[in-house]
NUGUMI-830076 format. One record per residue (C-alpha): residue number from 1; x, y, z. Coordinates in nm, 3 decimals. Layout:
REM residues N
+-----+---------+---------+---------+
: num :      px :      py :      pz :
+-----+---------+---------+---------+
: NUM :       X :       Y :       Z :
...
+-----+---------+---------+---------+
***
This chain:
REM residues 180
+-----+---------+---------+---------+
: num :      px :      py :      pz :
+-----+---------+---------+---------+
:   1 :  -5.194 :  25.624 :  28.770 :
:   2 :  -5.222 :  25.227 :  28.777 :
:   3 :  -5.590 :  25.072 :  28.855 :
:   4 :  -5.617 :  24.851 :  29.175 :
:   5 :  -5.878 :  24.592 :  29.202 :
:   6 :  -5.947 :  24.291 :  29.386 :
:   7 :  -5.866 :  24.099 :  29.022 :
:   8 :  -5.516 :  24.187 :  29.157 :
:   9 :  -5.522 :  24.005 :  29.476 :
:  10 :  -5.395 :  23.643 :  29.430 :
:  11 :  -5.638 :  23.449 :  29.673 :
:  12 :  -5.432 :  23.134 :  29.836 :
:  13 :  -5.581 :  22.798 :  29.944 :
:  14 :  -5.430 :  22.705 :  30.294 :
:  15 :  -5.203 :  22.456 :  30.159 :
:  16 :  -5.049 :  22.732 :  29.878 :
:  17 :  -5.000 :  23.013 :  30.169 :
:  18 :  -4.838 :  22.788 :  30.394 :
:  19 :  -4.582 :  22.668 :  30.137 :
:  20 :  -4.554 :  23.047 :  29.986 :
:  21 :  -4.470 :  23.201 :  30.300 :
:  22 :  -4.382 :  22.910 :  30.539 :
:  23 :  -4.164 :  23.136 :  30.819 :
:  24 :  -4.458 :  23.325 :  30.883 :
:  25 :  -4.587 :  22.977 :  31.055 :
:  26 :  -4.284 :  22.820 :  31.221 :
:  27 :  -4.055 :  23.113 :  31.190 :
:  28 :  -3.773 :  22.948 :  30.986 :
:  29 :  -3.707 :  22.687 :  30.735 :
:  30 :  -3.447 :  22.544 :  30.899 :
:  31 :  -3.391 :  22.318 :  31.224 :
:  32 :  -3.579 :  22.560 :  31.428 :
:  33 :  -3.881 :  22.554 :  31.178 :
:  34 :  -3.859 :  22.218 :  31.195 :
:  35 :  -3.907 :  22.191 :  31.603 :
:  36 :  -4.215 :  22.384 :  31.557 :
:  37 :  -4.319 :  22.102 :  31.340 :
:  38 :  -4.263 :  21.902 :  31.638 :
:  39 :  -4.447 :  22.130 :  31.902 :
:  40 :  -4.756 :  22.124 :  31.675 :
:  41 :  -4.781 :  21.759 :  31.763 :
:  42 :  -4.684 :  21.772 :  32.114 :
:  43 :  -4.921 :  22.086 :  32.220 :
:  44 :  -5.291 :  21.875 :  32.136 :
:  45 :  -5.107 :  21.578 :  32.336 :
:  46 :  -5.049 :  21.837 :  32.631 :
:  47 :  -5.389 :  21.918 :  32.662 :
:  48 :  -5.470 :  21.545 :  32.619 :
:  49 :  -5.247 :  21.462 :  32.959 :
:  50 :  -5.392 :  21.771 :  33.110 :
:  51 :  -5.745 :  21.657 :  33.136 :
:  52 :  -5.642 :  21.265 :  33.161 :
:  53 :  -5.705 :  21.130 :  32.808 :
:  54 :  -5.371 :  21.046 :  32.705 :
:  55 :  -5.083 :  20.886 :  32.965 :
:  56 :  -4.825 :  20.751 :  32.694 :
:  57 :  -4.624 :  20.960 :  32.433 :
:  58 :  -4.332 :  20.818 :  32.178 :
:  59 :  -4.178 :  21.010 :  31.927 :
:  60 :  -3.960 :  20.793 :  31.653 :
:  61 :  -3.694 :  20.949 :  31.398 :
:  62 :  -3.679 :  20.719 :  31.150 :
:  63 :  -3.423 :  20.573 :  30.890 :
:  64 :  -3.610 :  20.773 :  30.596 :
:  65 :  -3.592 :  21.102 :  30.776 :
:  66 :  -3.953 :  21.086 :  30.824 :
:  67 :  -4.062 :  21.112 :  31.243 :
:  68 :  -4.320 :  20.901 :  31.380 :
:  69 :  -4.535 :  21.042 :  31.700 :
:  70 :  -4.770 :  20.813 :  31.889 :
:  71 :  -4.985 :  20.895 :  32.171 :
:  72 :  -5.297 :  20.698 :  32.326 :
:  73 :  -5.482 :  21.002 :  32.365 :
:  74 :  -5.837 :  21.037 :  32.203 :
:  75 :  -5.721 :  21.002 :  31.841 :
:  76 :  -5.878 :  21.247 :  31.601 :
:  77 :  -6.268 :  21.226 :  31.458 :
:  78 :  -6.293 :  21.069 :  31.166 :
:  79 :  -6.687 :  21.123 :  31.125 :
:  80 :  -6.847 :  21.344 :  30.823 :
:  81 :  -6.922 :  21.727 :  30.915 :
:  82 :  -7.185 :  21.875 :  30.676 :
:  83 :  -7.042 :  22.195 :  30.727 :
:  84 :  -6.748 :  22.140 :  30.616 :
:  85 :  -6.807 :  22.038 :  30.247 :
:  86 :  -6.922 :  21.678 :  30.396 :
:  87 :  -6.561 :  21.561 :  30.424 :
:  88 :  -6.434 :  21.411 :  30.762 :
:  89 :  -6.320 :  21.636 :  31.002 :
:  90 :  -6.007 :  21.451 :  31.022 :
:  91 :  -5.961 :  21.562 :  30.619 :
:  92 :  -6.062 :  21.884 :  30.720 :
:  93 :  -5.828 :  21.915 :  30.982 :
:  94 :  -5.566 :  21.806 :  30.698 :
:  95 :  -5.648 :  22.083 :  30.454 :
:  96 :  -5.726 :  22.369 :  30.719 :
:  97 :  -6.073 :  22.443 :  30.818 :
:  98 :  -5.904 :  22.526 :  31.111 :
:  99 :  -6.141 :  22.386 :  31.423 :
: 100 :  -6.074 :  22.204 :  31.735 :
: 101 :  -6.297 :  21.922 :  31.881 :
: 102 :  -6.362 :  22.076 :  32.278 :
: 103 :  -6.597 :  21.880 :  32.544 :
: 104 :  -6.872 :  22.124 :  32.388 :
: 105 :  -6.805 :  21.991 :  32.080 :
: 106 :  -6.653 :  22.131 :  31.749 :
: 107 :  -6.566 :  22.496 :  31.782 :
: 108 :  -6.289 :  22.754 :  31.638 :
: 109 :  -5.949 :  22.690 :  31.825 :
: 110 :  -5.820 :  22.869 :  32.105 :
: 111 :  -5.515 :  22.711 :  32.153 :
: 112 :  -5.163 :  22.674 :  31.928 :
: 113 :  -5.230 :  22.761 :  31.574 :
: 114 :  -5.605 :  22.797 :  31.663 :
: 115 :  -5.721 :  22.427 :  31.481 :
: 116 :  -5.435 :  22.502 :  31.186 :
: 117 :  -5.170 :  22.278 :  31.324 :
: 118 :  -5.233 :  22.006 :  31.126 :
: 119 :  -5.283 :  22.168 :  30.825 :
: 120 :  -4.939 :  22.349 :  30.841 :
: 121 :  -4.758 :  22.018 :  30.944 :
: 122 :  -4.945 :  21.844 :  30.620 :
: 123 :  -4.869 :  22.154 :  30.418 :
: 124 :  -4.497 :  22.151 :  30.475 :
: 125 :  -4.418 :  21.729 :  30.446 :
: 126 :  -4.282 :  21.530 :  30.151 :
: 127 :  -4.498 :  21.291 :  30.324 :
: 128 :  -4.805 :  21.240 :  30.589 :
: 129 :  -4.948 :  20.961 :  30.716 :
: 130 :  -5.259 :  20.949 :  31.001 :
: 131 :  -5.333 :  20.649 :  31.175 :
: 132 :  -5.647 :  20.686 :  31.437 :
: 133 :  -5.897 :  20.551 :  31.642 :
: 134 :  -6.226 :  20.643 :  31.669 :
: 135 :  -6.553 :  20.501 :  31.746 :
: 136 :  -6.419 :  20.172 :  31.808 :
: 137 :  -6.219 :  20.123 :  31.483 :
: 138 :  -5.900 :  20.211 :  31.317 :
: 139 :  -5.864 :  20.443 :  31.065 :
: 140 :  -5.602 :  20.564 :  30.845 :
: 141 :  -5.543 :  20.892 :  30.582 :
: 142 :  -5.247 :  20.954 :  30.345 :
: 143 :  -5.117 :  21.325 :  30.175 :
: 144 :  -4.850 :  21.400 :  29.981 :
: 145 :  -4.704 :  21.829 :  29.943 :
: 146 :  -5.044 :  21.922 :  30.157 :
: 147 :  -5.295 :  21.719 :  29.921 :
: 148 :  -5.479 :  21.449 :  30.043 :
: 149 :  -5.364 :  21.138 :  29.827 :
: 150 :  -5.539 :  20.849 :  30.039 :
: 151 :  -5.886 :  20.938 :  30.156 :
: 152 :  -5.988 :  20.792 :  30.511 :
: 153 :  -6.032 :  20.448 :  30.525 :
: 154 :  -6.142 :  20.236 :  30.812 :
: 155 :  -5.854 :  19.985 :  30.848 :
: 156 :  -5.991 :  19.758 :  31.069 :
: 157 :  -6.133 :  19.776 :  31.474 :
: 158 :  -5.969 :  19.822 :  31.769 :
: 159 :  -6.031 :  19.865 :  32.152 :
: 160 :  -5.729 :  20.069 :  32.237 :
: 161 :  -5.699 :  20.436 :  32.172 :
: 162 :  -5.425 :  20.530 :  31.957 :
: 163 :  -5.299 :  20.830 :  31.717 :
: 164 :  -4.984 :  20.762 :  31.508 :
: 165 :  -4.866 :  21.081 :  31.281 :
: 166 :  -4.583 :  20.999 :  31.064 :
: 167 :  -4.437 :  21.290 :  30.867 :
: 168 :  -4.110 :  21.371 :  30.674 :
: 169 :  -4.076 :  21.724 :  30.568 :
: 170 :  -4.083 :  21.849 :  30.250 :
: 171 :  -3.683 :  21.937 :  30.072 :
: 172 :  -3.866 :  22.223 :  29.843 :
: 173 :  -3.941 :  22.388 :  30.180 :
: 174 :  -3.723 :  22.343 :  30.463 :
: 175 :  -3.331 :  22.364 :  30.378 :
: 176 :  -3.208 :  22.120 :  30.670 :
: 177 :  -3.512 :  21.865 :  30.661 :
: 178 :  -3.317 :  21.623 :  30.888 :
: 179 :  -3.368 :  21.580 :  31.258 :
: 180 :  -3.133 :  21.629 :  31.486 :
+-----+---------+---------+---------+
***
């Protein structure tokens, strides 16, 4: 009789169990997989229209095979959480920590993929690229494969609200990683 132990157990960042098992978060690697992609942008911007925080949506395929989405909704908080290993939320958000900013504040998700959106759109692009405002400034972070390759830097200020989200999905992962 073999010995089982928790030793056996390989324990998965966010980032590695997204990419090991990627249908078990949009269902398929293929064009279907890659709507959900899609969706994971488009369901925080529903709830941004819903309450009256965001009135203008554009969504860009461009030449590279990367998509651009663009909303002037609330952007996405770029401010240091001490709970969460003092990074900013936004970079949090990025790597999977999986909470939602709510009126009461930051809490656990209760919508979509529960606060993991992000984290499975970052896990599964060649490419990722957010572009924010917040708190009166502009602000911008970069990732390659799911790893944050350009921390957050402020990029300049600004008095509009904006969030810009340009992705192109990873090859390794999805077998048709063009849009349609």
């Amino acid at each position: 009789m073999q010995t089982y132990t928790g030793a056996d157990i390989p324990i998965l960042t966010m980032r590695d169990g997204v990419r090991h098992r990627p249908t078990m978060y949009v269902g398929s690697t293929d064009s279907r997989g890659l709507q959900v992609l899609i969706d994971i942008l488009l369901d925080d911007t529903v709830e941004q229209f819903r309450t009256g925080k965001a009135h203008c949506l554009g969504v860009n395929l461009n030449r590279d095979g990367s998509l651009t989405y663009e909303d002037d909704g609330e952007g996405i908080v770029c401010k240091t959480i001490e709970t969460i290993d003092d990074r900013p939320f936004i970079e949090a958000m990025l790597m999977g920590y999986g909470r939602r900013r709510s009126p009461e504040g930051l809490r656990f998700g209760v919508l979509g993929m529960h606060g993991l959106g992000l984290a499975v759109l970052n896990a599964m692009s060649e490419s990722l690229v957010v572009t924010t405002s917040w708190d009166g400034f502009e602000w911008r972070v970069g990732c390659e494969s799911g790893f944050i390759t350009e921390t957050l830097t402020r990029c300049g200020n600004t008095t509009t609200n904006k969030l810009s989200i340009t992705f192109k999905p990873d090859p390794a992962i999805f077998a048709e990683h063009g849009f349609d």
